[in-house]
N, C-alpha and C positions, 0 to 999 in steps of 0.2 A: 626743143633741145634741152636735154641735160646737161651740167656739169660736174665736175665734184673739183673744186680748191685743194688740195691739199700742204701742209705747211708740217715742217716739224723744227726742230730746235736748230739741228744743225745742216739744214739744205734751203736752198731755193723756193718759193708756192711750185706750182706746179701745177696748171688746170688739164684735167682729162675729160672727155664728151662721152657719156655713156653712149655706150652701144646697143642696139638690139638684143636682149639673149641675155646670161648669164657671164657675169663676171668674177673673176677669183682674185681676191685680197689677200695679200700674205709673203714671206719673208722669202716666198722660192722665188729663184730669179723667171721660171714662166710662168710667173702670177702677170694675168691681165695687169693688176694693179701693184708694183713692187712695192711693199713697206720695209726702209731699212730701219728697224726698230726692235732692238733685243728682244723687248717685250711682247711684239707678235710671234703668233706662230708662223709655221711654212704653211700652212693653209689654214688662214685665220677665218674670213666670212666671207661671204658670196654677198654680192647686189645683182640682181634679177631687175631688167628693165622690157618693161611691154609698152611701143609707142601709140598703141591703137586707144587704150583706155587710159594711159600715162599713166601707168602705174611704176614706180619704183619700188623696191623690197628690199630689205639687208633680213640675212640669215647668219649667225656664228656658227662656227662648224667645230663647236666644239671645243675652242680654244682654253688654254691656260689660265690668261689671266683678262679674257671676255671683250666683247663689243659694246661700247656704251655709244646711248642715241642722246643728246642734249641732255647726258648725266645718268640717262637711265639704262641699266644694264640691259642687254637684250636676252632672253629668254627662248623665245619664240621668230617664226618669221615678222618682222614690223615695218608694213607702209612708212615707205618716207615723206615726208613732206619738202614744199620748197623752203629754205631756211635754215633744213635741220642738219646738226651735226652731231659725224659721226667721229668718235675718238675710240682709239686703238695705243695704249701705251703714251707716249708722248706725240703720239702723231695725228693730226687731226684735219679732218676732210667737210667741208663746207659742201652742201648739194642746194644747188640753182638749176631754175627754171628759167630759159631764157627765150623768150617768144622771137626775140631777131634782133640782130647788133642796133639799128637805130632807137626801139625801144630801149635797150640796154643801156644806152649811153644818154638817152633823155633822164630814165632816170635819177643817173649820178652827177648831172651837170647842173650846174645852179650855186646858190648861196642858201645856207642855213646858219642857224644864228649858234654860236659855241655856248652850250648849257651842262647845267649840272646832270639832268635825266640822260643827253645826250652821253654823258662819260660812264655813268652806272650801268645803263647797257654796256657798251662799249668793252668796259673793265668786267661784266660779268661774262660776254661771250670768247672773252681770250684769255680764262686763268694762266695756260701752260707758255703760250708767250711774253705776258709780262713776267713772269716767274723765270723766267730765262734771262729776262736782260736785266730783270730788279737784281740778282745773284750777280751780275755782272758789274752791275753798278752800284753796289754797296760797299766796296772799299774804295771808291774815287773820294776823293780828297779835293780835288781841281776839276772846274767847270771843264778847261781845254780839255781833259781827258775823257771826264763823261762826256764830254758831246761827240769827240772824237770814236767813244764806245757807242753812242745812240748811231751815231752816222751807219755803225758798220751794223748793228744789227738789224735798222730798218732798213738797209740797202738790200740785205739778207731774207729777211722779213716779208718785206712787200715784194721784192723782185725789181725794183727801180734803177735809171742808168742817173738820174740826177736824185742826193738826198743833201740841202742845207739845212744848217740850221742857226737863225740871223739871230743876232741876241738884241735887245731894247735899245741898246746901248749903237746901235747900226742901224735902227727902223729909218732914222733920216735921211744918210746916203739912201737905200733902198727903193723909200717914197718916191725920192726925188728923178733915181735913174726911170721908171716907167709909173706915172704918178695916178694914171686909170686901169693899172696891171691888177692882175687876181692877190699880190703881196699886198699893195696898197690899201686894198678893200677888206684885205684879213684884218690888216692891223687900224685899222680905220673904224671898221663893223666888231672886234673882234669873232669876225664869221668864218665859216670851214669855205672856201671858194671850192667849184671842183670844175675841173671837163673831163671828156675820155682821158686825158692821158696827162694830167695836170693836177694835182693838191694842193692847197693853199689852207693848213691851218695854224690857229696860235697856241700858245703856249701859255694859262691864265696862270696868273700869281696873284693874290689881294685884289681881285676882282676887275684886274687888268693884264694887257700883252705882258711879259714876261721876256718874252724870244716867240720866234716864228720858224715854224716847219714848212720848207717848201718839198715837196716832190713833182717827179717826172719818169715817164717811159718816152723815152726818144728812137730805141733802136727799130732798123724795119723790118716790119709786122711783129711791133709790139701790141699785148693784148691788152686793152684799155681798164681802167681801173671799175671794181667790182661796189656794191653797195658794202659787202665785207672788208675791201681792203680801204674804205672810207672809214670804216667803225672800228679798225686793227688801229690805223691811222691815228685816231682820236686815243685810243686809247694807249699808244704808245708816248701819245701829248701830254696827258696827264700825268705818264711815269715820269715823263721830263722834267714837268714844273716839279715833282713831290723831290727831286734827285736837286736840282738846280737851290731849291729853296731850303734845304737841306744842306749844301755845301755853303751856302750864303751864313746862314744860321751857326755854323760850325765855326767861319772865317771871324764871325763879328762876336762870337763870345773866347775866341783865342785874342781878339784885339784888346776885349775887355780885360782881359788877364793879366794882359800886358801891360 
C-alpha cells in the first residue's frame, strides 16, 4: 500500500492511499487529489500508480509554476520512490510504502537518542513548515505566548488531539506523576520516546532538556504516528529551543540594562 501525507501551511496533514490507475492533482474541486494552493493549477500533475510492479509515477501537466520531487523540478514522467517528496507551491505530499499497520507501527515505536544529525535531517526535510511558524514566532517577546503559538501550530501541523509543552522548570512534578512513563525517559535519556499514537521528545538548550514536547492522537480511529511525523516532530523541537533561547537572551540583557 501507498500513501501520500500531505500538509500545507494552513490545514490539517491529511493522509490519502493511492489507488490503482491515475490520479489528478490540482486546484479543481474534481481533482482526485484537491490542492487548496494559489500557486497550483486546476490541473497540476497526475500520479500514475501500478500495484503489480509497484510502480509509482508523477507527471506535471504542464503547470505554471511546476512540480518539484525532493527539490528537483520535474521535467518528464519520474518514478517515485518511498520517502520522496513531492511539493506543489507551499503544499507538500510525503509518499510511503506501507507493507501492513503492524510493520508500520514497529517501526515508529522505541527510544532513539536526540542528536545533532537527528535535527539536520529533520530541518532539512521540512523548509516550508518551519518557515511558517519561525514567521509566527519572531515577534514573541514571552515564552507563555510562543509556546502558546507552538501549541497551535503543531496541533495544526501533526494533526494531534493532545500537544504540551512542559518547561525545565516542571520536569519534577512531571517525573514524579508517572516516574517509568515515556516523559520520564525523555527527560532522563534526553531521547525522542515514541508508540503508534504517543511522542515523547525534548527540547535541547546547552546540551540539556530545556522543556519537553509531549504529543498524542486519542480520538477513534486515529491514524498512528508516521516516521515523517517523528522527524516534522523533531524538527519543530529544535525551532522551539532556537525561539525559547532567544526570548531568554532578550530578557537577560533588558535586565542588564537595567
Amino acid at each position: 500500500m501507498w500513501s501520500l501525507t500531505i500538509t500545507s501551511p494552513n490545514s490539517e496533514p491529511l493522509q490519502i492511499k493511492l489507488v490503482p490507475g491515475r490520479m489528478t492533482i490540482g486546484r479543481l474541486k474534481t481533482s482526485d487529489i484537491v490542492i487548496d494552493d494559489p500557486v497550483a493549477s486546476r490541473r497540476h500533475a497526475d500520479i500514475y500508480y501500478d500495484p503489480l510492479p509497484e510502480l509509482v509515477t508523477i507527471k506535471d501537466l504542464n503547470s505554471i509554476n511546476g512540480t518539484y520531487v525532493n527539490r528537483h523540478r520535474v521535467t518528464d514522467i519520474m518514478r517515485l520512490q518511498d520517502g520522496d517528496v513531492v511539493r506543489i507551491g507551499q503544499t507538500v505530499m510525503h509518499l510511503s510504502r506501507i507493507a501492513d499497520a503492524a510493520s508500520a507501527h514497529k517501526d515508529i515505536t522505541g527510544t532513539q537518542m536526540f542528536s545533532r544529525d537527528m535535527v539536520l535531517e529533520a530541518v532539512d526535510e521540512h523548509p516550508i513548515i518551519l518557515n511558517e511558524i519561525m514567521e509566527k514566532l519572531n515577534p514573541m517577546v514571552r515564552s507563555d505566548d510562543a509556546i502558546h503559538t507552538l501549541i497551535g501550530s503543531i496541533t495544526r501541523s501533526l494533526g494531534v488531539d493532545l500537544c504540551e509543552i512542559i518547561l525545565a522548570s516542571d520536569f519534577e512534578n512531571s517525573m514524579l506523576t508517572a516516574p517509568e512513563g515515556m516523559i520520564s525517559r525523555s527527560i532522563r535519556n534526553a531521547s525522542v520516546e515514541t508508540t503508534p499514537l504517543e511522542i515523547c521528545l525534548p527540547v535541547m538548550g546547552d546540551g540539556k532538556p530545556m522543556a519537553l514536547i509531549h504529543l498524542g492522537r486519542s480520538r477513534p480511529g486515529a491514524t498512528p504516528f508516521t516516521k515523517r511525523d517523528v522527524q516534522l516532530a523533531v524538527a519543530i523541537s529544535n525551532q522551539t529551543a532556537l525561539t525559547l533561547q532567544r526570548i531568554r537572551q532578550r530578557h537577560s540583557h533588558l535586565i542588564f540594562l537595567v
